[in-house]
Rosetta silent file (secondary structure, phi, psi, omega in degrees, C-alpha in Angstrom):
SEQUENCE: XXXXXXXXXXXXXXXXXXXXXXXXXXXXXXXXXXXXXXXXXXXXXXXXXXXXXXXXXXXXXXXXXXXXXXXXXXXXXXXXXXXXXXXXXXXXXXXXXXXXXXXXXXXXXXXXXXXXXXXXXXXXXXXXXXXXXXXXXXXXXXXXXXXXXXXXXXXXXXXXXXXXXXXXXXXXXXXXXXXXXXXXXXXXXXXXXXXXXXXXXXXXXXXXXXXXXXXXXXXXXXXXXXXXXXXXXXXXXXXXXXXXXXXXXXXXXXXXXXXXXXX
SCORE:     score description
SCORE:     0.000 S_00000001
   1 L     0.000  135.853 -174.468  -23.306   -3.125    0.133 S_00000001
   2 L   -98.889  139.349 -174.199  -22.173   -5.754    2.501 S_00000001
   3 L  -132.077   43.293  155.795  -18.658   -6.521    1.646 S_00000001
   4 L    59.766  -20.679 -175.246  -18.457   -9.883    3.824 S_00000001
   5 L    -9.544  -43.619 -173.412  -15.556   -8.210    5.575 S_00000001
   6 L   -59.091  141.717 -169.769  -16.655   -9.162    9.447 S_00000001
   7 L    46.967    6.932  156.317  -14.236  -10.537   11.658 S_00000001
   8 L   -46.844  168.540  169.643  -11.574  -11.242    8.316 S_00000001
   9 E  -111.241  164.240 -155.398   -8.192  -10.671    9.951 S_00000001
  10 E  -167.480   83.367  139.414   -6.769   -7.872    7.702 S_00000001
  11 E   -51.176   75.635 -158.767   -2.801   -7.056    7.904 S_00000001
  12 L   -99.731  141.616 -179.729   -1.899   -3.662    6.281 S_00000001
  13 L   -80.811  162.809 -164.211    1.939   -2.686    6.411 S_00000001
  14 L    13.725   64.952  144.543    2.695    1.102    6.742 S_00000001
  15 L   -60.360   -9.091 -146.231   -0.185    1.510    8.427 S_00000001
  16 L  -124.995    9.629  172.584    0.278    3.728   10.476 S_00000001
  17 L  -175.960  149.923  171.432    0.244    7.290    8.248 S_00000001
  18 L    77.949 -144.192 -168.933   -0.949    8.224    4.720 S_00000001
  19 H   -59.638  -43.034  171.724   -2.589    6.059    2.438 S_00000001
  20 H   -75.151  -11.296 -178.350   -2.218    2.780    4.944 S_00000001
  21 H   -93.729  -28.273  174.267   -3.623    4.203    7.804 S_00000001
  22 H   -57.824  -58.581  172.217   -6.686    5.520    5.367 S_00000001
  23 H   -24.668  -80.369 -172.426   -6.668    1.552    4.493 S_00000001
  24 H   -50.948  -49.694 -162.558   -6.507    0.115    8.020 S_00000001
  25 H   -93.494   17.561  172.620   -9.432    2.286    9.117 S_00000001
  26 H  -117.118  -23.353  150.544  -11.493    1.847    6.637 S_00000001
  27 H   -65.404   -1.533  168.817  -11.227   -2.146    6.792 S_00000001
  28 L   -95.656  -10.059 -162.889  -12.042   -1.841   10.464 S_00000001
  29 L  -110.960  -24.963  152.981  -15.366    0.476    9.931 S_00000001
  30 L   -57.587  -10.363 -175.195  -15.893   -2.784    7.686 S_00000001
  31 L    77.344   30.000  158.537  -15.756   -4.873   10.988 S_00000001
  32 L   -85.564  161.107  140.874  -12.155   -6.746   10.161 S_00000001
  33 E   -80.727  143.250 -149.000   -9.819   -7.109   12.489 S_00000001
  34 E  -134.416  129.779  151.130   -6.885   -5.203   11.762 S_00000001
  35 E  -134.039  134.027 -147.762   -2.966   -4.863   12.485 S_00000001
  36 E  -111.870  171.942  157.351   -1.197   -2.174   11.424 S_00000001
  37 E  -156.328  161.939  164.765    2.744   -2.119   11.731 S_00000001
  38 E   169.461 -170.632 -165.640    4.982    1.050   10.801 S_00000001
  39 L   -45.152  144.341  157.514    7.593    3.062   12.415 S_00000001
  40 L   -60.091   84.483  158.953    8.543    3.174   15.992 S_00000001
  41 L  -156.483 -152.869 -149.708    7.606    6.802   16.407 S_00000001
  42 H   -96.620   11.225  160.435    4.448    8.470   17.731 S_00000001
  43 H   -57.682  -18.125 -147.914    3.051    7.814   14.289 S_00000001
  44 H  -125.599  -88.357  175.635    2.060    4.321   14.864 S_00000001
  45 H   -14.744  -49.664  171.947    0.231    4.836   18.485 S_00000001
  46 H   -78.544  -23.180  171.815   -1.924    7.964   17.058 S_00000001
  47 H   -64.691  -50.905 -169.946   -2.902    6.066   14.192 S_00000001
  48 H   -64.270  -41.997 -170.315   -3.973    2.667   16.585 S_00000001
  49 H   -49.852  -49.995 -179.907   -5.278    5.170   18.971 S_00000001
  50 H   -75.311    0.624 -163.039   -7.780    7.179   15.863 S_00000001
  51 H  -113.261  -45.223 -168.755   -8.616    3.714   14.342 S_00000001
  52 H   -76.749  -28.682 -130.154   -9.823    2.221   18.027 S_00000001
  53 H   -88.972  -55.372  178.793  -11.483    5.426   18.992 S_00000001
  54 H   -24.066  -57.327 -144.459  -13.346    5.495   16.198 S_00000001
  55 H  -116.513  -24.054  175.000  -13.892    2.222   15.111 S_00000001
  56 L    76.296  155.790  177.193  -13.888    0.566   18.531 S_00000001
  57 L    89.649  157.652 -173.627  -12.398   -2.924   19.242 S_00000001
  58 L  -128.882   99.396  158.498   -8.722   -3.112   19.655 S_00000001
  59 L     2.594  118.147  168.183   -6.038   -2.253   16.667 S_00000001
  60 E   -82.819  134.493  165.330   -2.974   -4.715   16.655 S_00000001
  61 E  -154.585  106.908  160.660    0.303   -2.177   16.146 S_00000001
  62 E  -101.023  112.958 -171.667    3.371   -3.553   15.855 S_00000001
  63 E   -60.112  116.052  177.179    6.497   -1.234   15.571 S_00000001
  64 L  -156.419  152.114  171.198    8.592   -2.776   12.841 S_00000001
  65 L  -127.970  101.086 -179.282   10.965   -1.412    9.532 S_00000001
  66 L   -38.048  -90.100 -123.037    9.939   -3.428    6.780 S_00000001
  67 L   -41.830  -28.722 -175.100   13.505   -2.843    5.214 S_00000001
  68 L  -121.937  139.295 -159.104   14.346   -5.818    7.820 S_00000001
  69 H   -73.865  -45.511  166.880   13.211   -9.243    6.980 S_00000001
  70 H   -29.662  -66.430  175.804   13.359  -10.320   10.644 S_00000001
  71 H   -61.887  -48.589 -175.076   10.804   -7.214   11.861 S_00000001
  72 H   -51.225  -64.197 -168.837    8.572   -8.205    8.758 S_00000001
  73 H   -31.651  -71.936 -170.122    8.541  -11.794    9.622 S_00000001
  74 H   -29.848  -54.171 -177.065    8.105  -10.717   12.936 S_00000001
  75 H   -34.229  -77.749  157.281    4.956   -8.712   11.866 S_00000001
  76 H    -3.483  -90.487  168.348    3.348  -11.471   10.811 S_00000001
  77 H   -51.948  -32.813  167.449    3.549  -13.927   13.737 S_00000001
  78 H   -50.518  -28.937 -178.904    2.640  -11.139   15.894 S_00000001
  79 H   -96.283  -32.520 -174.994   -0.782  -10.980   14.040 S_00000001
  80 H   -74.518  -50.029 -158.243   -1.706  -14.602   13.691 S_00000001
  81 H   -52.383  -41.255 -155.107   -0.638  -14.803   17.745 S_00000001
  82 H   -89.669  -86.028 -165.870   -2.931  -11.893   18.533 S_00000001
  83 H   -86.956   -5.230  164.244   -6.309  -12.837   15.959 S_00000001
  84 L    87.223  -38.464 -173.786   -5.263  -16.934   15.007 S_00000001
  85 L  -150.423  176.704  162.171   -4.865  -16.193   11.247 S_00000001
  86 L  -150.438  124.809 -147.332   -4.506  -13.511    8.507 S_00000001
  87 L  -113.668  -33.526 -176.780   -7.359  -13.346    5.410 S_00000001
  88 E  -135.750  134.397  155.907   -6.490  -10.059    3.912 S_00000001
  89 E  -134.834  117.815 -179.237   -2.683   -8.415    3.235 S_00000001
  90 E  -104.337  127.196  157.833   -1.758   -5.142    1.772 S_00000001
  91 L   -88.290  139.210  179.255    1.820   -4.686    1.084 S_00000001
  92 L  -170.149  125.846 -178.287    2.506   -1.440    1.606 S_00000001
  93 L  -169.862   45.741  177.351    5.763    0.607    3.017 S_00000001
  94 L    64.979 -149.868 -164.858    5.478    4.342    1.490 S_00000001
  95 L  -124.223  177.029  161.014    7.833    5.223   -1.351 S_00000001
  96 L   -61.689  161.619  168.207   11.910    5.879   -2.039 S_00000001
  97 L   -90.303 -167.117  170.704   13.034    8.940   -2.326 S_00000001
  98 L   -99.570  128.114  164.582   13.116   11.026   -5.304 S_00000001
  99 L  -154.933  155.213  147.153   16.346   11.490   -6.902 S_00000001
 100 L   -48.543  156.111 -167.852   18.162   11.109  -10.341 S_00000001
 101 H   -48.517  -61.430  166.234   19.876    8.250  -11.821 S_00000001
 102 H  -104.072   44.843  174.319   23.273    9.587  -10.592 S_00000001
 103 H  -122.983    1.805  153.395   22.637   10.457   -7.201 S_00000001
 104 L   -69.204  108.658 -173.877   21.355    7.173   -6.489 S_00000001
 105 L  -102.640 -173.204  172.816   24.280    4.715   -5.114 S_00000001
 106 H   -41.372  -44.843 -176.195   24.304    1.249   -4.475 S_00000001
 107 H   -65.134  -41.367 -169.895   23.298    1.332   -1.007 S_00000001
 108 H   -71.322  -41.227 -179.238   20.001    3.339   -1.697 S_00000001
 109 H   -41.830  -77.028 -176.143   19.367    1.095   -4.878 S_00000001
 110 H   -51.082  -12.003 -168.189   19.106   -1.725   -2.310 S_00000001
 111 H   -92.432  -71.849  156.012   17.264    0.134    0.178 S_00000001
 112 H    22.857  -86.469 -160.326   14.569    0.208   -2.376 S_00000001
 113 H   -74.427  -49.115 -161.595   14.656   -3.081   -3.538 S_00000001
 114 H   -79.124  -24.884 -171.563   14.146   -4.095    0.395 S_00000001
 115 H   -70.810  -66.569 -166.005   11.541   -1.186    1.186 S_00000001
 116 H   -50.618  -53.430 -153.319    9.460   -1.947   -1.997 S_00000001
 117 H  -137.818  -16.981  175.705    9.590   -5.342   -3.736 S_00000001
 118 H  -100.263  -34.093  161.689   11.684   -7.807   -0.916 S_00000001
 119 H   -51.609  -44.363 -179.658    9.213   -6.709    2.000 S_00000001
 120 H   -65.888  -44.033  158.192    6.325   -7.268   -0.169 S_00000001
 121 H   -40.401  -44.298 -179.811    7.981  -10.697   -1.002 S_00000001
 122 H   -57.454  -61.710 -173.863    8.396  -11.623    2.776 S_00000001
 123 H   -42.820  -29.141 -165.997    5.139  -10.571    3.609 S_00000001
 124 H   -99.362  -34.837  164.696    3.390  -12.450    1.370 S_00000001
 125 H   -35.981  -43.050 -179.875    5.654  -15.711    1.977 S_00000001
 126 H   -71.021  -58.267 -173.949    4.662  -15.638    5.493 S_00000001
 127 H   -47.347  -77.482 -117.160    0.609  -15.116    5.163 S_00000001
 128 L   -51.763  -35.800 -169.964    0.241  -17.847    1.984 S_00000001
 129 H   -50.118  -44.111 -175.622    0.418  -21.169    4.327 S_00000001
 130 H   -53.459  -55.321 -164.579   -2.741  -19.589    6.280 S_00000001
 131 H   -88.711    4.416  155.047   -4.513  -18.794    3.541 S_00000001
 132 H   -66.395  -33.203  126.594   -4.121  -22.011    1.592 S_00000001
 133 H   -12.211  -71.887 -142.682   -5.280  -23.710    4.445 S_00000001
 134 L   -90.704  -31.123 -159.956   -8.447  -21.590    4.585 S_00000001
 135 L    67.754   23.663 -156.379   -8.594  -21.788    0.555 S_00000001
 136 L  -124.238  127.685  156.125   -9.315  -17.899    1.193 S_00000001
 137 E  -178.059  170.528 -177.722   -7.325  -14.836    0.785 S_00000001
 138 E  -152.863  117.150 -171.614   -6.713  -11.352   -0.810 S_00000001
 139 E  -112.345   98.219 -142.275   -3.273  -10.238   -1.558 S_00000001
 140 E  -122.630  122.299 -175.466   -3.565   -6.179   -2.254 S_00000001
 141 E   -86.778  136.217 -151.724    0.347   -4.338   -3.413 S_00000001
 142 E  -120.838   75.101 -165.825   -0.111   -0.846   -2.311 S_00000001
 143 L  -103.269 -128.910 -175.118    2.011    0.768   -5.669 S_00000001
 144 L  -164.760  145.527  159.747    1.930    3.989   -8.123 S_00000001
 145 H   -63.834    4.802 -174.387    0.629    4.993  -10.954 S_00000001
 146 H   -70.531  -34.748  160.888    4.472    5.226  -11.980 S_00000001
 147 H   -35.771  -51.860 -177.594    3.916    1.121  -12.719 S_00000001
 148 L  -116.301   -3.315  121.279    2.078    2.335  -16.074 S_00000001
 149 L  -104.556  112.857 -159.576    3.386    5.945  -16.331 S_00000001
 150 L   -78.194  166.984 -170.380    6.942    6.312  -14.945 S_00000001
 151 L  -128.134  132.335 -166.985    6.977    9.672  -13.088 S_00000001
 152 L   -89.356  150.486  172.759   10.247   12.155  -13.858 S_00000001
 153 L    94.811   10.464  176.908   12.334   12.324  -10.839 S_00000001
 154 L  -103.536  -14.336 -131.177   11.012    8.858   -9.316 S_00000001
 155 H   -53.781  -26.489 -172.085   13.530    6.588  -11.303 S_00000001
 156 H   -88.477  -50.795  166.184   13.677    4.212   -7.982 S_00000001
 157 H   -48.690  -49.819 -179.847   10.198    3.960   -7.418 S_00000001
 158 H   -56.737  -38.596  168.611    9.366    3.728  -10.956 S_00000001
 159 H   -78.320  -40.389 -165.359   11.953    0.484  -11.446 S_00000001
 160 H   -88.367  -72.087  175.921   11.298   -1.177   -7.898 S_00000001
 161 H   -32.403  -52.150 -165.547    7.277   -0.803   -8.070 S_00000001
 162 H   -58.534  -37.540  172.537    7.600   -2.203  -11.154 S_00000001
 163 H   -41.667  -62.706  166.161    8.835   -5.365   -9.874 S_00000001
 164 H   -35.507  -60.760 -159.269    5.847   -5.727   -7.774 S_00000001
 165 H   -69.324  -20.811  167.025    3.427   -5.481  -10.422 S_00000001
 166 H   -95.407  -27.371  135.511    5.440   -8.488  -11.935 S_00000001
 167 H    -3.638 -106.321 -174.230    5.561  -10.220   -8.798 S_00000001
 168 H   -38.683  -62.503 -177.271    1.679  -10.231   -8.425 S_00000001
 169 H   -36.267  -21.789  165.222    0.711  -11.294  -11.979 S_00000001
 170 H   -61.225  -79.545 -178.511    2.696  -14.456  -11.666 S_00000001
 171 H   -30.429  -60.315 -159.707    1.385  -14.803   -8.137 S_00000001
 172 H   -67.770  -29.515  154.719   -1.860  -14.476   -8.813 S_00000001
 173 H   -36.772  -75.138 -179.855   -1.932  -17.222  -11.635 S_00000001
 174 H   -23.973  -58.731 -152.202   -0.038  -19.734   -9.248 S_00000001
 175 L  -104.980    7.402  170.908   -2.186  -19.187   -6.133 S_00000001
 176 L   -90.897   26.683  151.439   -6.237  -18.526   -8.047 S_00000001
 177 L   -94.487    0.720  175.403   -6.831  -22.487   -7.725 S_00000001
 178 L  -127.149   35.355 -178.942   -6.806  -21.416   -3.685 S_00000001
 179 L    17.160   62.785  163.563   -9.079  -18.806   -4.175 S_00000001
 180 E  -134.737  143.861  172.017   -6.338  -16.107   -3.410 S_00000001
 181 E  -102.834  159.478 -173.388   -6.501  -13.080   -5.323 S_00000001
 182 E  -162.515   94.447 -179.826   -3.607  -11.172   -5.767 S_00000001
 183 E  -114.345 -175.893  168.571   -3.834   -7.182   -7.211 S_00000001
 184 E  -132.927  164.867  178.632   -2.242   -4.494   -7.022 S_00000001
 185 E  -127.180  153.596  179.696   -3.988   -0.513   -6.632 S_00000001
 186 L  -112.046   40.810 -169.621   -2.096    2.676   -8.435 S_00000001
 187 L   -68.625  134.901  169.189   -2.597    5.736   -7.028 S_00000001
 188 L   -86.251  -83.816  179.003   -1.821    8.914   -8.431 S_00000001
 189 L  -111.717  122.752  167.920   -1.722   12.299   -6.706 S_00000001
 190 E  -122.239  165.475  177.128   -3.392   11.952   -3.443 S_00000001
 191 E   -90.875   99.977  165.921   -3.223   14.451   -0.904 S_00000001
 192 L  -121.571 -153.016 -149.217   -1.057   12.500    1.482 S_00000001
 193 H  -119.199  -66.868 -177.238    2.461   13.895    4.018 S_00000001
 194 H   -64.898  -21.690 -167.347    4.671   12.343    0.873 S_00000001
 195 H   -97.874  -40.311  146.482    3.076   13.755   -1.984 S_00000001
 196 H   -40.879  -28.166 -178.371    3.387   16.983   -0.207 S_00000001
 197 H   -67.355  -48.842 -170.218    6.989   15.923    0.749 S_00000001
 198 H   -71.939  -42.736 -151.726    7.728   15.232   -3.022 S_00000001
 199 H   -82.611  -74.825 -153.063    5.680   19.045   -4.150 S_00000001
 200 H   -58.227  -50.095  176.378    8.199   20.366   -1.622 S_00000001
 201 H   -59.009  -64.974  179.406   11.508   18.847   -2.506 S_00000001
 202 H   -36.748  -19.942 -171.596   10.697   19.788   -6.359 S_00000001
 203 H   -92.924    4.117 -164.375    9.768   23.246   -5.394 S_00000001
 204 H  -110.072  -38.293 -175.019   13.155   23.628   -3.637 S_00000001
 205 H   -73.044  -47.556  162.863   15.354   22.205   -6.661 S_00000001
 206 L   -12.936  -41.154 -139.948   12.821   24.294   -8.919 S_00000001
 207 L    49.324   39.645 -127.658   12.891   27.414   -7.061 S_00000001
 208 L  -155.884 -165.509 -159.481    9.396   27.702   -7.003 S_00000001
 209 L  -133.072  162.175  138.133    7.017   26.821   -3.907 S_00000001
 210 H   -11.551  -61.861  169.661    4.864   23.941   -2.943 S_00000001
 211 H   -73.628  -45.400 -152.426    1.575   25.025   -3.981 S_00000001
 212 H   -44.698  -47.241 -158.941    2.647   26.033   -7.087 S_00000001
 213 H   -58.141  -39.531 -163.771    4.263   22.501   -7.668 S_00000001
 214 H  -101.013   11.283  175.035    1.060   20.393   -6.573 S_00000001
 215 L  -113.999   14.062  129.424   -1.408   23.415   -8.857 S_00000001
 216 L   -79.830  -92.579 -166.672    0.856   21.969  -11.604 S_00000001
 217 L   -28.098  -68.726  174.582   -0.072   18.393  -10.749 S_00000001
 218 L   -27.302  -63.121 -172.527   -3.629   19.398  -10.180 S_00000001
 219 L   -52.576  -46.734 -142.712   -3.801   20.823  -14.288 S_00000001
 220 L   -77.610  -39.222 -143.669   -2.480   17.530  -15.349 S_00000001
 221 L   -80.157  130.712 -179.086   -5.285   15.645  -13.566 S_00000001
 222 L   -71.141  -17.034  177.457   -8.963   15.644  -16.045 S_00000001
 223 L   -82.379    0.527 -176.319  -10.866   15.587  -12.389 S_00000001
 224 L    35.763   40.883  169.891   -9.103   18.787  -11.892 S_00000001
 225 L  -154.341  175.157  160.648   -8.034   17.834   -8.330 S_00000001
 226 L   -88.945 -176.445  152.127   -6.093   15.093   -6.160 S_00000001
 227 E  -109.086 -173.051 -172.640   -7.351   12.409   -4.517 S_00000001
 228 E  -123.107  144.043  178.001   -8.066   11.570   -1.140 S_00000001
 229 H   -14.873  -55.859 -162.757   -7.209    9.119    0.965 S_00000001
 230 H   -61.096  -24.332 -167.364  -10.667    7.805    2.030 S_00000001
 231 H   -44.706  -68.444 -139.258  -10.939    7.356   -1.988 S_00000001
 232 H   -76.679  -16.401  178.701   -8.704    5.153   -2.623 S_00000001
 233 H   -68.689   22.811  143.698   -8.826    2.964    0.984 S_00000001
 234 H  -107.757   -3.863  171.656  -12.476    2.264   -0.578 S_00000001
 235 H   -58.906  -51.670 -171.123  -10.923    0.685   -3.683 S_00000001
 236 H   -64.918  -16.237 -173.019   -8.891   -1.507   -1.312 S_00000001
 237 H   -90.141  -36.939 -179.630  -11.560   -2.412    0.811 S_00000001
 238 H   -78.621   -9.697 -161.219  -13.426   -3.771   -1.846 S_00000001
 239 H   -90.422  -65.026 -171.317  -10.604   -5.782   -3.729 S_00000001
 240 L   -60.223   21.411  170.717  -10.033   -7.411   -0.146 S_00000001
 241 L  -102.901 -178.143  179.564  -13.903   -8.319    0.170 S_00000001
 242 L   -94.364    8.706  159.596  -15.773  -11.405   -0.879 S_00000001
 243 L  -107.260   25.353  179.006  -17.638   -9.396   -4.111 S_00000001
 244 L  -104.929    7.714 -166.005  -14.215   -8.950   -5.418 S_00000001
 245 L   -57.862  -23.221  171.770  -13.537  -12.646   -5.938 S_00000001
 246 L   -82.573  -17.715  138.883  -13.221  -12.790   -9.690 S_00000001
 247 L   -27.687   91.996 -173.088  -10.721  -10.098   -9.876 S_00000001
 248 L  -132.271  139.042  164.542   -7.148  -11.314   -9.962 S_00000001
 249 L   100.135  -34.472 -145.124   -4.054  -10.184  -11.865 S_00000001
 250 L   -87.865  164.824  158.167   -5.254   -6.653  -12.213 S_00000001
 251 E  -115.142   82.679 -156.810   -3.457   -3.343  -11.806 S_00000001
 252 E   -95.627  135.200 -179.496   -6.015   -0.823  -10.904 S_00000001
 253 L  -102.360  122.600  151.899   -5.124    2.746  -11.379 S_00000001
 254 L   -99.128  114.754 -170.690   -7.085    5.560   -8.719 S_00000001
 255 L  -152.356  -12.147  165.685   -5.952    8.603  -10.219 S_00000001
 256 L   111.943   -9.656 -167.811   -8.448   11.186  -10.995 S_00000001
 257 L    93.483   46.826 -167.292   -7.909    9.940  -15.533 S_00000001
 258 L   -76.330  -52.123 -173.274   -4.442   11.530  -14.766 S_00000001
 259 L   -78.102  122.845 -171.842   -2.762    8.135  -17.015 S_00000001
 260 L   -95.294   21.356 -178.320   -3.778    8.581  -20.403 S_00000001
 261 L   -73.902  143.274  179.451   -2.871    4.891  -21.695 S_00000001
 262 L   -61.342  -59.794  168.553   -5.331    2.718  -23.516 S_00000001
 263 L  -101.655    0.000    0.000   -4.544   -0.301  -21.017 S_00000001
């Protein structure tokens, strides 16, 4: 299936490990052009580095921490300077940490709100002029299945994410007379570096190990596994193509049937 993809310009945010770097390289093996941004550390080079070797062509990576609206902005301009426009954006910029209700203070509450739901705001502020212009675009919120089943020991994710998911549905009204779509994807237990991170922390308050903790997640799941990256960066690659165009508004959960809700 041709998924019209060639030469879009294609911005994905935490790009540069996990689930966005699965993303980024699998809209480039579509033939977009792609810029990644994510930490300054050697994460963000071996990621541009595996995406061109692969994939050929040359990876935009810009070192930036969404948490500051300046470096987001920043993102942004950096991508239109380098490819002239941007046609597809996934917000995306990993997760919070896990903690309870009172070990969370003010400062982390905000650090949240800026990683999660005010980057994804920025992000999207900046692309919209372009893609109203072009009457073209795909707007894809990189979230959790925690949006429609909160997850225990997430309480920050589960409340911030949520935000998002109200975000787009608004959004997507506003902006489908300018044929921009605007979804969000849900993933549940993928085998990514955080979901391992998250197995690990639980297993430590727990007293218990690692595997054990993600062979409990596994039984929950009816596919009786996690998923994997490449899965869900082919969900995203299609909601950012041109046979996804009636699709707006949605929340799509990749999860293995883990969320057992009727809607």
């Amino acid at each position: 299936m041709d998924l019209g993809l060639k030469n879009k310009v294609a911005f994905v945010a935490g790009g540069s490990q996990g689930l966005g770097k699965a993303v980024a390289l699998e809209l480039r093996r579509e033939g977009a052009q792609v810029a990644i941004c994510g930490l300054a550390d050697n994460s963000l080079p071996e990621a541009k580095a595996e995406i061109d070797r692969e994939c050929g062509g040359d990876v935009l990576a810009v070192a930036a921490d969404l948490t500051n609206a300046d470096q987001a902005k920043d993102c942004v301009r950096k991508t239109v300077d380098r490819f002239g426009s941007v046609d597809i954006l996934v917000n995306n910029a990993g997760g919070p940490p896990g903690m309870s209700f009172l070990e969370i203070d003010d400062q982390l509450w905000e650090y949240g709100f800026r990683l999660n739901l005010l980057s994804t705001i920025i992000l999207t502020r900046e692309v919209l002029p372009l893609m109203k212009q072009k009457q073209w675009g795909r707007i894809i919120n990189m979230t959790s299945i925690s949006v429609k089943q909160p997850i225990d020991g997430l309480i920050l994710s589960n409340t911030i994410r949520s935000g998002v998911i109200g975000l787009a549905k608004t959004l997507s009204t506003e902006l489908a007379p300018f044929n921009i779509t605007v979804n969000s994807v849900c993933p549940g237990y993928t085998l990514t570096d955080r979901v391992r991170s998250l197995a690990e922390a639980t297993a430590k308050k727990e007293g218990s190990t690692a595997e054990a903790i993600i062979k409990r997640w596994t039984d929950t799941i009816p596919m009786g596994r996690l998923g994997t990256p490449e899965e869900f960066a082919a969900l995203v690659a299609f909601l950012a193509s041109e046979r996804s165009s009636y699709i707006t508004g949605a929340a799509i959960q990749i999860d293995g049937g883990w969320y057992r809700g009727v809607m």
